[in-house]
GUTI-150562 format. One record per residue: residue in three letters; y, x, z of N, C-alpha, C in turn. Coordinates in steps of 0.02 Angstrom, whole numbers, padded with zeros to 5 digits, always signed. Layout:
N
AlaYXZYXZYXZ/...
***
This chain:
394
Unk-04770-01505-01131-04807-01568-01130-04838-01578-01061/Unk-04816-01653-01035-04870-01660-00967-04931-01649-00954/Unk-04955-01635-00930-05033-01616-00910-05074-01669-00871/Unk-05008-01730-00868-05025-01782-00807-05030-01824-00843/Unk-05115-01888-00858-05094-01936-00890-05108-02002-00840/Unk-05059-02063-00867-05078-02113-00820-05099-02170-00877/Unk-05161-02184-00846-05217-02231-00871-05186-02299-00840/Unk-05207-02340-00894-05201-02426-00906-05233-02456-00832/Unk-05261-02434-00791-05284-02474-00724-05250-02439-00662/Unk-05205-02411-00686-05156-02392-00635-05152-02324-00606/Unk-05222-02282-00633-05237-02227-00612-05219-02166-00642/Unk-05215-02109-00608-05191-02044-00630-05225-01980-00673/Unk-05222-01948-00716-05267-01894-00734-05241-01842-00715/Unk-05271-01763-00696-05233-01715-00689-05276-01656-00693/Unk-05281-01629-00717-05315-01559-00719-05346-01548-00631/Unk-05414-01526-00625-05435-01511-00567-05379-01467-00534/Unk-05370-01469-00464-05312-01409-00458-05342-01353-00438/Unk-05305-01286-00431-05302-01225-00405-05288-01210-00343/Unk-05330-01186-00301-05309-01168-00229-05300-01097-00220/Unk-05256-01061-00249-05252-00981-00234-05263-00952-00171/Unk-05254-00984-00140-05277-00936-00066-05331-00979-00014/Unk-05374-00957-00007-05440-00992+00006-05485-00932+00086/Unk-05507-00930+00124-05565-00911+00162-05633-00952+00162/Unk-05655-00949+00143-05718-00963+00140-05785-00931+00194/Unk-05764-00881+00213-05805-00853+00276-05868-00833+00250/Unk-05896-00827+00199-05952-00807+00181-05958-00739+00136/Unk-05986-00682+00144-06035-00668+00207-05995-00660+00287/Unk-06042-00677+00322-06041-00646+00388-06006-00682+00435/Unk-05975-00741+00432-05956-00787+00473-05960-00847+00461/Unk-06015-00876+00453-06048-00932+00414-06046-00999+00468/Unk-06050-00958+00532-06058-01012+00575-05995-01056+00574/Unk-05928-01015+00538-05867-01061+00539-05872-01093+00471/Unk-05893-01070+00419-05896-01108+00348-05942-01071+00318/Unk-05964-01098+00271-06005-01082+00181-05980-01086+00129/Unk-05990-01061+00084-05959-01049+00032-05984-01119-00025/Unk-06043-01152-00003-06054-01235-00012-06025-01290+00041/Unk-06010-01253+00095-05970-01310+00136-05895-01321+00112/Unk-05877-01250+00101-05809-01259+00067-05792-01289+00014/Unk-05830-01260-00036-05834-01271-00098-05844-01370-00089/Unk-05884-01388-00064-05886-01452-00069-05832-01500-00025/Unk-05789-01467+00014-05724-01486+00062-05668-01481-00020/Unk-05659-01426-00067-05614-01427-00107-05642-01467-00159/Unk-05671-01501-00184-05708-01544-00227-05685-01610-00195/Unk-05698-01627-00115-05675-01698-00107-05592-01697-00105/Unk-05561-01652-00110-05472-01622-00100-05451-01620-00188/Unk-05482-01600-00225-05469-01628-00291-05475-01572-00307/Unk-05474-01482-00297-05469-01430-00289-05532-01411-00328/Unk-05538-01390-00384-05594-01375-00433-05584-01292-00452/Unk-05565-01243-00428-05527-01200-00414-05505-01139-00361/Unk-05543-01102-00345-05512-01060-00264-05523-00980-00286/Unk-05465-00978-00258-05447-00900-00246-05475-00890-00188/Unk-05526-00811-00150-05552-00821-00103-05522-00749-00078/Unk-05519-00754-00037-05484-00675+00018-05523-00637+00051/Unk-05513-00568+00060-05558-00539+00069-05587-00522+00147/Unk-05563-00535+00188-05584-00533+00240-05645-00574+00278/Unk-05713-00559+00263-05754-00581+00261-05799-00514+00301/Unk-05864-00535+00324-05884-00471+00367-05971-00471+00324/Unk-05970-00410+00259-05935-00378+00261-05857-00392+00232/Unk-05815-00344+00237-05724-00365+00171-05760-00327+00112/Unk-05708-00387+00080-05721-00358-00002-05688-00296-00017/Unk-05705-00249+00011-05646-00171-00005-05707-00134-00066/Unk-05748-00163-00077-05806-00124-00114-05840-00154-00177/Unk-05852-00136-00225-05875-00155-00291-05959-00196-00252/Unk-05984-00172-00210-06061-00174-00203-06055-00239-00150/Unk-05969-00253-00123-05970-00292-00097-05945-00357-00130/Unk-05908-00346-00169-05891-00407-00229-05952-00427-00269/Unk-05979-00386-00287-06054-00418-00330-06065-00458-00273/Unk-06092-00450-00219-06134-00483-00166-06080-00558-00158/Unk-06035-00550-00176-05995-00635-00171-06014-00653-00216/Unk-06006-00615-00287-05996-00639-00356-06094-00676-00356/Unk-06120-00653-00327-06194-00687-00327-06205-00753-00306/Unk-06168-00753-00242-06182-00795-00194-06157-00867-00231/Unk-06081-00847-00269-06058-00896-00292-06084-00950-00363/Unk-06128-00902-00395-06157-00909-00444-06209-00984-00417/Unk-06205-00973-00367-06265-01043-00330-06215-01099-00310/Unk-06136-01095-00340-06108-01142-00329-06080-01176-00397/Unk-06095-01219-00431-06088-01236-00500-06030-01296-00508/Unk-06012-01331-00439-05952-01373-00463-05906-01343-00445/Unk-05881-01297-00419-05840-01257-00387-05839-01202-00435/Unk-05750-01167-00462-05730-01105-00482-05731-01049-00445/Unk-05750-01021-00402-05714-00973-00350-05723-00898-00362/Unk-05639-00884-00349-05636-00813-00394-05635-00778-00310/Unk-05620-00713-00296-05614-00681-00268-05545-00607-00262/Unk-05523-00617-00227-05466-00529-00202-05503-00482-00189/Unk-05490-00428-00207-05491-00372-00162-05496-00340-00112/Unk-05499-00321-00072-05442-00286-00025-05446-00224-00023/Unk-05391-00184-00023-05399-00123+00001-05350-00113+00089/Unk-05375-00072+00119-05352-00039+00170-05358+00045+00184/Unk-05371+00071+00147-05383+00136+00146-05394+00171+00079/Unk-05395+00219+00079-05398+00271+00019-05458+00248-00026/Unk-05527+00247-00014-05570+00242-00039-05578+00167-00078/Unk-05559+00123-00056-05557+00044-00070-05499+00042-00136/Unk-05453+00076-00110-05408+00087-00189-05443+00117-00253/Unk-05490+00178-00251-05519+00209-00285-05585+00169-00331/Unk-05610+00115-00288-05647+00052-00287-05612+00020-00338/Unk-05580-00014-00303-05504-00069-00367-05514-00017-00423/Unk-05506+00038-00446-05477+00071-00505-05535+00068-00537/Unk-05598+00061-00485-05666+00096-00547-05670+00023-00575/Unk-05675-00028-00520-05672-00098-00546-05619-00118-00619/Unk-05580-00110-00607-05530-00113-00662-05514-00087-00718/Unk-05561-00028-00714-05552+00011-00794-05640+00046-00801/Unk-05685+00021-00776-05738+00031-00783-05753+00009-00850/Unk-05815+00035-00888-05846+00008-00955-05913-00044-00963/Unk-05921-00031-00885-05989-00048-00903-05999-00130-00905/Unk-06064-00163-00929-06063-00223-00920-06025-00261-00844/Unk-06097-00237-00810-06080-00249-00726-06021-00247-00706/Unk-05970-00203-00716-05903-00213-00702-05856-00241-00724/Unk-05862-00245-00787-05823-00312-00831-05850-00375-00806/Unk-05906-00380-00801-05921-00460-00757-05899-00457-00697/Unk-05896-00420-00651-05860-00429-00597-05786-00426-00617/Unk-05748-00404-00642-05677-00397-00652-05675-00457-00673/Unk-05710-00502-00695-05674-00572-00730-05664-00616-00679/Unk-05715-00593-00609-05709-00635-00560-05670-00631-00499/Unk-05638-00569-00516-05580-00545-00456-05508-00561-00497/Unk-05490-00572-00451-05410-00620-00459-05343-00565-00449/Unk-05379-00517-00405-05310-00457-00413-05320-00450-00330/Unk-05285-00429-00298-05286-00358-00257-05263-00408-00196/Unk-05272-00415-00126-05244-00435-00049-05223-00384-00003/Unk-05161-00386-00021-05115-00317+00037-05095-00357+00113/Unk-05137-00334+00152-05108-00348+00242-05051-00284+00253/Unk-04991-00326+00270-04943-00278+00294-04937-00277+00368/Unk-04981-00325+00393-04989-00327+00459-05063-00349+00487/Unk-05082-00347+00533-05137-00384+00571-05138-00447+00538/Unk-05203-00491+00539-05213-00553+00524-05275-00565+00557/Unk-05316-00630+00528-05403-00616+00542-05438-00566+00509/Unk-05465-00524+00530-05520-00471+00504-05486-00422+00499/Unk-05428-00397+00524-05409-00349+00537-05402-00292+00450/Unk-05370-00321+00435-05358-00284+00369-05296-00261+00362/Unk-05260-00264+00388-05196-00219+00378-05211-00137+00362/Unk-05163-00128+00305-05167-00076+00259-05143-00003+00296/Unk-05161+00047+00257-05143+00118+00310-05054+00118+00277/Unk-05028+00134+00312-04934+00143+00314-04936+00167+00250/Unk-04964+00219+00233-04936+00276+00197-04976+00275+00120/Unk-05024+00219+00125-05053+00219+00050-05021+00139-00003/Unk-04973+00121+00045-04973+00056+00025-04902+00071-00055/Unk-04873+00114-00057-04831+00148-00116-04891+00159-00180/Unk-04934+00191-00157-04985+00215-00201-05013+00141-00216/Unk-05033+00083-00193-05044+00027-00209-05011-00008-00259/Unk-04955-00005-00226-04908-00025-00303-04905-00013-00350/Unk-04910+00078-00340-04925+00099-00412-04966+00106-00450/Unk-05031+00104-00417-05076+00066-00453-05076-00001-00502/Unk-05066-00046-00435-05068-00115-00485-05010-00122-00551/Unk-04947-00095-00529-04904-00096-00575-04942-00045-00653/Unk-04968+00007-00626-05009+00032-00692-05040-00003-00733/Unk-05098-00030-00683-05152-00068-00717-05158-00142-00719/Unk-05098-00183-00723-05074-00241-00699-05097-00266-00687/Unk-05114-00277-00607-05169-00299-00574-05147-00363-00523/Unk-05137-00418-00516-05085-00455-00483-05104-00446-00398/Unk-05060-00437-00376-05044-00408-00281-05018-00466-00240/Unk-05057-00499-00215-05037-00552-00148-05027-00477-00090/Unk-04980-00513-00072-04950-00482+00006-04943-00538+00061/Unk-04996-00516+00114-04950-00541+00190-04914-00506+00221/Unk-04851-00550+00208-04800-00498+00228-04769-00525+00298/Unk-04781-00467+00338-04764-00474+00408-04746-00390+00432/Unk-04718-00371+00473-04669-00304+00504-04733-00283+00546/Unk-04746-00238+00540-04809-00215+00599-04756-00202+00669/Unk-04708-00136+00648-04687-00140+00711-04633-00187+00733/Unk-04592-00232+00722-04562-00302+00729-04614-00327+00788/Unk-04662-00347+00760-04725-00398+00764-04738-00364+00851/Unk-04760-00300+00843-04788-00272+00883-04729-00276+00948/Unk-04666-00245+00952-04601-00258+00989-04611-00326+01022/Unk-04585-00394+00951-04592-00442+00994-04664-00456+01045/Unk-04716-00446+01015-04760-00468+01070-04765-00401+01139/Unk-04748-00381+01137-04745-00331+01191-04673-00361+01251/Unk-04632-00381+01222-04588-00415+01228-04601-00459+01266/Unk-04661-00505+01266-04669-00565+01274-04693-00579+01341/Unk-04669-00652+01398-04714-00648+01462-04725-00711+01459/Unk-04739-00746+01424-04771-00823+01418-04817-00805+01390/Unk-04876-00854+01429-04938-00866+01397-04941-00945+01358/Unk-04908-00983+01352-04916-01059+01315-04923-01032+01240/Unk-04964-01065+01214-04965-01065+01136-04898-01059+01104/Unk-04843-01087+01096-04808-01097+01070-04756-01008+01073/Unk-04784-00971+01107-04755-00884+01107-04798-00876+01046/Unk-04838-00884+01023-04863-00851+00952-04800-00865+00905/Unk-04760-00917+00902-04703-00886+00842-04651-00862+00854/Unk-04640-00842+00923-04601-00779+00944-04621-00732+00936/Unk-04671-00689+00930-04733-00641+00951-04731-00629+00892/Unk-04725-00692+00831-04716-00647+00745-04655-00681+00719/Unk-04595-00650+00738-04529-00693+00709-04516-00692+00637/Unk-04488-00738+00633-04455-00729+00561-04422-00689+00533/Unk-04401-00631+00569-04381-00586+00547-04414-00532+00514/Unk-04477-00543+00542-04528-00512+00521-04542-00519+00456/Unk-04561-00588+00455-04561-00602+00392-04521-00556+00323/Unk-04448-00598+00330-04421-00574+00303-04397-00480+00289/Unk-04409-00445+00333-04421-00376+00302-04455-00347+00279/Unk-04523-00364+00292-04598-00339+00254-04587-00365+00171/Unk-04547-00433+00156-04542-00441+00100-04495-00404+00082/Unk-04431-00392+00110-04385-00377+00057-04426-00279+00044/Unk-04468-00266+00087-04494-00187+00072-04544-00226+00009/Unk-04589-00243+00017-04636-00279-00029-04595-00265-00104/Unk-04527-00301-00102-04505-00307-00170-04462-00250-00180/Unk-04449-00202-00142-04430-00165-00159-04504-00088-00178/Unk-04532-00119-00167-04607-00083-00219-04618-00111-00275/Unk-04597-00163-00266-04628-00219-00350-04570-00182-00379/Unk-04499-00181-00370-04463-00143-00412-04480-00071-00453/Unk-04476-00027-00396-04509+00028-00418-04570+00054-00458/Unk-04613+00022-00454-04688+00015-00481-04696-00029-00534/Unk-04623-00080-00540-04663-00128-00610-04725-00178-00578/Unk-04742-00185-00528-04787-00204-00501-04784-00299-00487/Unk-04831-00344-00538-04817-00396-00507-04835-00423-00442/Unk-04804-00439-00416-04790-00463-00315-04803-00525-00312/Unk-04862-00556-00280-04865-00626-00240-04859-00623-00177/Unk-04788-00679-00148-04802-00665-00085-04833-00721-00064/Unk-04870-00707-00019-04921-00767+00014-04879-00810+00069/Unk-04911-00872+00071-04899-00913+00144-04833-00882+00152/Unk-04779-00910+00117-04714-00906+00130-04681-00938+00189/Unk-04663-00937+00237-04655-00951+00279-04567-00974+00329/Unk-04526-00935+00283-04467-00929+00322-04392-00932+00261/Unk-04343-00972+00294-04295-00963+00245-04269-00876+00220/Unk-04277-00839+00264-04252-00772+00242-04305-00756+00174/Unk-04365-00772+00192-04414-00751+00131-04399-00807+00065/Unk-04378-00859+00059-04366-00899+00013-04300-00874-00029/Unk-04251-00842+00014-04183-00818-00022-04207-00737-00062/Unk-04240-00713-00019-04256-00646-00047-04291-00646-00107/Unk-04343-00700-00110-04376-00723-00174-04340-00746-00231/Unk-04294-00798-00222-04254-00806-00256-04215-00760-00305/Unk-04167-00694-00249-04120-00674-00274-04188-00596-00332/Unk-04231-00606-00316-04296-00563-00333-04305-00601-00404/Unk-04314-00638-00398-04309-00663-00485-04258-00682-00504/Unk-04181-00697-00488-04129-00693-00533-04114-00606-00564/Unk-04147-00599-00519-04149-00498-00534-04200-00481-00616/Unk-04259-00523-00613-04289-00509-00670-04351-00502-00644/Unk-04372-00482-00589-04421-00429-00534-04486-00495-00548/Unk-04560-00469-00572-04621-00498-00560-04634-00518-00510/Unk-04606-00554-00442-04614-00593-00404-04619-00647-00420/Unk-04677-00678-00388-04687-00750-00354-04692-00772-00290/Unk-04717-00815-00274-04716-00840-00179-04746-00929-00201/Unk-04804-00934-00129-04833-01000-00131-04814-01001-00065/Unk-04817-01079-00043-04819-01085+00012-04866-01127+00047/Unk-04884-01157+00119-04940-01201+00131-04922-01258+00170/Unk-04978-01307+00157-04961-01351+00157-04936-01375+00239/Unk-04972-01337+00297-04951-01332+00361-04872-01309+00362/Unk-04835-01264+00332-04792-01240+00361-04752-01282+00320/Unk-04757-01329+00275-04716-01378+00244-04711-01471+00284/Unk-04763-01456+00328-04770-01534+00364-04753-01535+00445/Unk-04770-01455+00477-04762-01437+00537-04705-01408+00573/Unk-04687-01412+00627-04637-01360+00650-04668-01357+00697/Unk-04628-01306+00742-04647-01290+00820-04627-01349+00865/Unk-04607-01395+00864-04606-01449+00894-04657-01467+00909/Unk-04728-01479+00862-04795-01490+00882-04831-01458+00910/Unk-04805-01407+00929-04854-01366+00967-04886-01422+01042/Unk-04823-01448+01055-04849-01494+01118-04925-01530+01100/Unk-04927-01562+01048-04975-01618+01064-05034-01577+01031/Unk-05012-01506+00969-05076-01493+00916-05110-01439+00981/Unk-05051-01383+01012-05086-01324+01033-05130-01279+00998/Unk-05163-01242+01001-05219-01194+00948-05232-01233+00899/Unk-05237-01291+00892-05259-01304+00806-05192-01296+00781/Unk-05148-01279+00789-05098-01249+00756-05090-01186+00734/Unk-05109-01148+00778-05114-01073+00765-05130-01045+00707/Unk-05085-01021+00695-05103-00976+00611-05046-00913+00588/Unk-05065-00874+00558-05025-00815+00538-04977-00833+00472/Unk-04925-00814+00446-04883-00817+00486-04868-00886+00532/Unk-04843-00898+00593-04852-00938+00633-04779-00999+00609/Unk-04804-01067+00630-04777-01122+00631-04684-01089+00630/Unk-04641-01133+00597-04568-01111+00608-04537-01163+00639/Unk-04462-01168+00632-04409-01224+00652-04418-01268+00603/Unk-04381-01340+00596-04353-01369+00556-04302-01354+00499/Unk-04259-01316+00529-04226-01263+00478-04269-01221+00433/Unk-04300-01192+00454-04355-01149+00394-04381-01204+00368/Unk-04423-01249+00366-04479-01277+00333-04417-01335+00271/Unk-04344-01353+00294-04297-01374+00249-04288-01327+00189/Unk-04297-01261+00213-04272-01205+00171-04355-01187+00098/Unk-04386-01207+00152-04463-01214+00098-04467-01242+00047/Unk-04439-01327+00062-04442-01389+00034-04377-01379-00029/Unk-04315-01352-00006-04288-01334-00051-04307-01274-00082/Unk-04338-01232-00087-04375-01180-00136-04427-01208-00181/Unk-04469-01266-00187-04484-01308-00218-04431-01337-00257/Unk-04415-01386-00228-04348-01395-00281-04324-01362-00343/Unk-04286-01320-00314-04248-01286-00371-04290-01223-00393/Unk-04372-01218-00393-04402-01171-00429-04424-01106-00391/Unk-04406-01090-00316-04416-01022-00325-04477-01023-00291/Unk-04512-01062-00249-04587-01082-00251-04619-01095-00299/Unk-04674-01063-00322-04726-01054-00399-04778-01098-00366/Unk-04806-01085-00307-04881-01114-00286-04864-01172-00231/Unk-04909-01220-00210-04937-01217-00142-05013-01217-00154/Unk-05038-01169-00080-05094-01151-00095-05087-01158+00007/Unk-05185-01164+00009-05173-01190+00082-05203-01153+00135/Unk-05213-01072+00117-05230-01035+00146-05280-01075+00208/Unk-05302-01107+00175-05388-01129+00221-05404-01084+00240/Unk-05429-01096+00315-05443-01041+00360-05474-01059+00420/Unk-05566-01089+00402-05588-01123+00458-05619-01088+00511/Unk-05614-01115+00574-05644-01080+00631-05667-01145+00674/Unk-05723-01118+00733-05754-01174+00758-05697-01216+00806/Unk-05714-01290+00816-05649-01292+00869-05661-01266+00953/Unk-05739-01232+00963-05731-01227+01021-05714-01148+01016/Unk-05673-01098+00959-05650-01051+00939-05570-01061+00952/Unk-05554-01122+00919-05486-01147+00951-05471-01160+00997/Unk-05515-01184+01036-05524-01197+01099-05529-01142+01162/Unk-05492-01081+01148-05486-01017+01192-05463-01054+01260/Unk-05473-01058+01310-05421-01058+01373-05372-01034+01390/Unk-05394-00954+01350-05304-00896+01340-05276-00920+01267/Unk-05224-00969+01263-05197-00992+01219-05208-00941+01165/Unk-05147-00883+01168-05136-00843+01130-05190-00777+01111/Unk-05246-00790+01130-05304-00758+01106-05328-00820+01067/Unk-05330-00865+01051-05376-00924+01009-05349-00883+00940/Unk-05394-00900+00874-05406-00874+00824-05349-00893+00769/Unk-05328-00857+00730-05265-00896+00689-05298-00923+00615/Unk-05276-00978+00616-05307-01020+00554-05309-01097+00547/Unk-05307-01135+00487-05330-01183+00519-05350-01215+00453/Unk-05396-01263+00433-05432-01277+00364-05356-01337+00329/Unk-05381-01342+00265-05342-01379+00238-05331-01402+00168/Unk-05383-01350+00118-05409-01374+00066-05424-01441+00053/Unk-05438-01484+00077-05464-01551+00073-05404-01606+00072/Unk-05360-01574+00125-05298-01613+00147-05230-01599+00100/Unk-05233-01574+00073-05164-01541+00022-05163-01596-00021/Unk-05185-01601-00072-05181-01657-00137-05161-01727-00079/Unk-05178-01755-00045-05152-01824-00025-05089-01803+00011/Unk-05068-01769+00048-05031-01731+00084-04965-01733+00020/Unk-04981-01708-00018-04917-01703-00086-04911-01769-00117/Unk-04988-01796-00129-04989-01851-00187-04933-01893-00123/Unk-04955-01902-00073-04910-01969-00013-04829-01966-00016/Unk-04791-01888-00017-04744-01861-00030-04721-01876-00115/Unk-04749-01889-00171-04769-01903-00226-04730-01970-00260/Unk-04775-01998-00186-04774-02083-00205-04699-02095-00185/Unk-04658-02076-00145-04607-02086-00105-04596-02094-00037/Unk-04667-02093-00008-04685-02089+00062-04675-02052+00095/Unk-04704-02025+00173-04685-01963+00205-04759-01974+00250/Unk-04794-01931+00245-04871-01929+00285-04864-01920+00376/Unk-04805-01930+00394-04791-01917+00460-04728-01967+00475/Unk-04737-01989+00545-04670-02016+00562-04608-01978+00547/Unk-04534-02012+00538-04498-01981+00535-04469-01971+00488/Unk-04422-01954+00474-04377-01926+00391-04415-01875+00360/Unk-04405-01891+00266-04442-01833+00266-04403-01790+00248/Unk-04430-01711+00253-04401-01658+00236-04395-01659+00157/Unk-04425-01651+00128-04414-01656+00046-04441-01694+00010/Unk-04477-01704-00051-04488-01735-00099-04511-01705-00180/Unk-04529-01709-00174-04561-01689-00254-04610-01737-00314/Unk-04622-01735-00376-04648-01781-00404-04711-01764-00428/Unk-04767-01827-00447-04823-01813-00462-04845-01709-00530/Unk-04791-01722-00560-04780-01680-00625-04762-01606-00565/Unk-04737-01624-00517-04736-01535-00479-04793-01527-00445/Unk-04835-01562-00437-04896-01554-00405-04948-01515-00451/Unk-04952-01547-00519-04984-01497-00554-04947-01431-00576/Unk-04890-01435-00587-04837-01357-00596-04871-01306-00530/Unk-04869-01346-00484-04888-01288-00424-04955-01298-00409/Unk-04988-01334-00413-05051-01330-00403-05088-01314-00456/Unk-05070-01308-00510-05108-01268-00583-05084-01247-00616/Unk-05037-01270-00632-04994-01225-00697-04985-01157-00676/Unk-04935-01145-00620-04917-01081-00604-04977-01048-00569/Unk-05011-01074-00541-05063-01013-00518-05120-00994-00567/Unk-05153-01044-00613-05170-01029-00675-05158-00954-00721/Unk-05086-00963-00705-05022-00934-00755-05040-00842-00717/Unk-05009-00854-00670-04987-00793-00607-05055-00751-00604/Unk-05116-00776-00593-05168-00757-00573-05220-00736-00646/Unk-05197-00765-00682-05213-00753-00761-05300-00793-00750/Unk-05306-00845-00728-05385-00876-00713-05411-00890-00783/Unk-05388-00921-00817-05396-00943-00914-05419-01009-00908/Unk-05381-01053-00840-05428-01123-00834-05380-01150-00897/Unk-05401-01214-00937-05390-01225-01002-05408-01291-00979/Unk-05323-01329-00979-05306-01389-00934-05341-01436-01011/Unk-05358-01431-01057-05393-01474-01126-05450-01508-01113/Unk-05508-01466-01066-05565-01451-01068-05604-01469-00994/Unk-05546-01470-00957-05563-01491-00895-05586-01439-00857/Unk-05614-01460-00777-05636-01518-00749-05567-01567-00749/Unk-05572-01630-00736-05515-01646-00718-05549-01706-00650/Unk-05454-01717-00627-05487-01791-00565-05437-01833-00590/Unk-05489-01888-00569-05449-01957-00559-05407-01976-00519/Unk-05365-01999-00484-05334-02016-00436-05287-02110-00419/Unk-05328-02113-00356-05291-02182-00355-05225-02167-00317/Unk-05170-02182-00353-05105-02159-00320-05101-02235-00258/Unk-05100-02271-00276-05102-02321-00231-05142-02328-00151/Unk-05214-02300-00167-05232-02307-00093-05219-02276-00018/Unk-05209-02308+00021-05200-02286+00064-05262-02254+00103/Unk-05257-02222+00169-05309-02214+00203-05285-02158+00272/Unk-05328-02159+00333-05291-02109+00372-05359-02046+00362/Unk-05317-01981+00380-05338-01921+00407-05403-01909+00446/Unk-05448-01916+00438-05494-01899+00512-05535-01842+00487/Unk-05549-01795+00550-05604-01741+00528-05644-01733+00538/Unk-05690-01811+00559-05760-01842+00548-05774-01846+00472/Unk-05714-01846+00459-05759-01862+00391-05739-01837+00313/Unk-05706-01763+00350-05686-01717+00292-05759-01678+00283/Unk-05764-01623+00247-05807-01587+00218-05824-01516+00260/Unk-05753-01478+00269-05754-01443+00305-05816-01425+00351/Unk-05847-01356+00347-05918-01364+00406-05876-01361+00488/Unk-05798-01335+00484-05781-01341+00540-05763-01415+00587/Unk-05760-01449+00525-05747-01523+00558-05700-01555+00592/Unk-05627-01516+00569-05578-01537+00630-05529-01536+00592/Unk-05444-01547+00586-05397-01549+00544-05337-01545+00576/Unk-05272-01493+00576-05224-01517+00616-05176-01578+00588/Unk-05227-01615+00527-05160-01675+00511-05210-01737+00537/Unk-05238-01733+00589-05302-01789+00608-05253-01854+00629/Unk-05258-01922+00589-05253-01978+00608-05170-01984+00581/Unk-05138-01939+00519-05092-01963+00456-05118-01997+00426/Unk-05054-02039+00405-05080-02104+00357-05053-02067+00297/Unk-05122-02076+00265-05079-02040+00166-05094-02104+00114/Unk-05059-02081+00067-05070-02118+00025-05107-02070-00060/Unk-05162-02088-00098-05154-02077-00159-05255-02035-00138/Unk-05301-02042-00183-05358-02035-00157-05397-02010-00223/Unk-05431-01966-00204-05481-01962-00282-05528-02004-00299/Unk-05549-02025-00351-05580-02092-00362-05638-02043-00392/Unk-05637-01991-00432-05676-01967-00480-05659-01889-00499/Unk-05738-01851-00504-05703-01795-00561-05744-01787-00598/Unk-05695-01797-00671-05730-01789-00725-05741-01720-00763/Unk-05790-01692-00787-05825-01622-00809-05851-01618-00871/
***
């Protein structure tokens, strides 16, 4: 049964959506966001819903450090926001386990609010990439205690080669510096742990056609994989690097036109579960490095996703030009709630709400005067979208 209803004045209903992959920056880097700045950026985005990541200063590698979110969030009441894990070391795994099979009150309330486990297979922001040699033992953990496992999957040494490799300084060497090849082997190791371990596998911020086939042939196999992708690496290529520069920058980095076709068809025919928009705000005078390729990788986008799809929705294309794909109002909630709902086991209960309204009809452009974001800036600044929230009802 649809989950989507359309009302007699032309307007849309839809279950608040889900944003599985979220930064929020709070604690310890506040000056780029709050966990009420955010929270109120995914509220005007239609986003009633966030998965939050752990790289935060302190990281969530610690029970004493998850309470301290799980508090903070408690002071946010229109906003869902669950929280990851992380481990990077021995002790942070040992953490996850007490969390997860603990008895006590305190830890059952925190376990309801952690969403499952964030594996760095490489460098990112906050430096969480996992130790080589415990990341087997990870799997087998979660596959024990079925604990659901987002992976950024990127090649440490790939990664490391190409940029060593490298003698350009222009922005646009950051997606040489992490090729797609990269990509694609950290996953196909990734799933070849989810095999072994029973372990269900999210791969994050999907990025590249090699990772979309591997996913694929990963569930004609039977294998607990999923994969989301974002909404940047579905609207962008490296072509823009000219006019965006650092507000482009983000891990895994911008692709060809060929990859981001190969995205659009993984939607399509199913083997994309999510999009989720790995929001990731930083100041712009943070983007604003002078050494291109030292500026910070990230870029916000919670706010911008729902019109971004709904415009694509309508039959439009939010950018000059042909569009790359197409999808319908009914896959927006499949991937924006149903499946991450589903994957992440949240228990949101599309009956009961929250839900939003939506005017599919209006138009309006992009600006990041007047998004929510505390960073204030957008790399889709001055797209014309179509389709707007009118309301959310609770």
């Amino acid at each position: 049964m649809s989950l989507l209803s359309k009302n007699a004045d032309g307007t849309l209903t839809m279950p608040g959506l889900i944003d599985c992959h979220v930064h929020f920056r709070e604690p310890g880097l506040t000056h780029k966001a709050t966990m009420r700045s955010e929270a109120d950026a995914a509220i005007a985005g239609g986003v009633t819903t966030v998965c939050e990541m752990p790289n935060t200063n302190p990281p969530t590698t610690t029970v004493a450090a998850l309470a301290d979110k799980v508090r903070r969030a408690y002071e946010i009441e229109d906003c869902d926001i669950r929280f990851y894990f992380g481990v990077t070391e021995g002790p942070h795994l040992a953490a996850l386990r007490e969390l997860w099979q603990g008895e006590s009150d305190e830890l059952r309330r925190l376990k309801k609010r952690c969403c499952g486990l964030k594996l760095y297979l490489d460098h990112s922001t906050g430096n969480q990439k996992v130790q080589e040699d415990l990341v087997g033992d990870i799997f087998a953990a979660c596959g024990e205690l079925a604990i659901p496992l987002v992976a950024h999957c990127e090649d440490p040494a790939m990664n490391a080669a190409a940029a060593a490799a490298n003698t350009r300084t222009d922005i646009a060497a950051h997606s040489d510096m992490r090729p797609a090849e990269s990509e694609g082997l950290a996953i196909e190791r990734a799933i070849a742990f989810s095999r072994q371990h029973k372990a269900a596998l999210h791969v994050a911020h999907l990025s590249t056609a090699q990772g979309v086939a591997l996913v694929r042939e990963a569930k004609k196999e039977g294998l607990p994989v999923t994969c989301e992708v974002a909404p940047h690496h579905l609207f962008l290529t490296v072509d823009d690097y000219a006019q965006l520069g650092t507000r482009m920058k983000m891990n895994p980095p911008i692709r060809s036109l060929e990859h981001v076709a190969s995205l659009w068809e993984g939607i399509s025919d199913g083997t994309v579960d999510c999009i989720a928009t790995d929001h990731a705000p930083h100041t712009i005078e943070e983007k604003s490095n002078p050494e291109p390729l030292k500026a910070p990788s990230g870029v916000p986008g919670v706010e911008t996703m729902l019109p971004l799809l709904l415009t694509v929705a309508a039959g439009s294309w939010p950018r000059e030009g042909d569009a790359w794909g197409s999808l319908s109002y009914d896959d927006i909630v499949r991937l924006c709630f149903e499946n991450p709902n589903r994957i992440f086991r949240l228990g949101r209960d599309a009956a009961i709400g929250p839900h939003i309204v939506i005017d599919p009809d209006a138009e309006w452009t992009i600006e990041g005067k007047n998004l929510h974001s505390l960073c204030g800036w957008t790399p889709f600044e001055g797209w014309k979208v179509k389709g707007k929230i009118v309301k959310v009802l609770r």
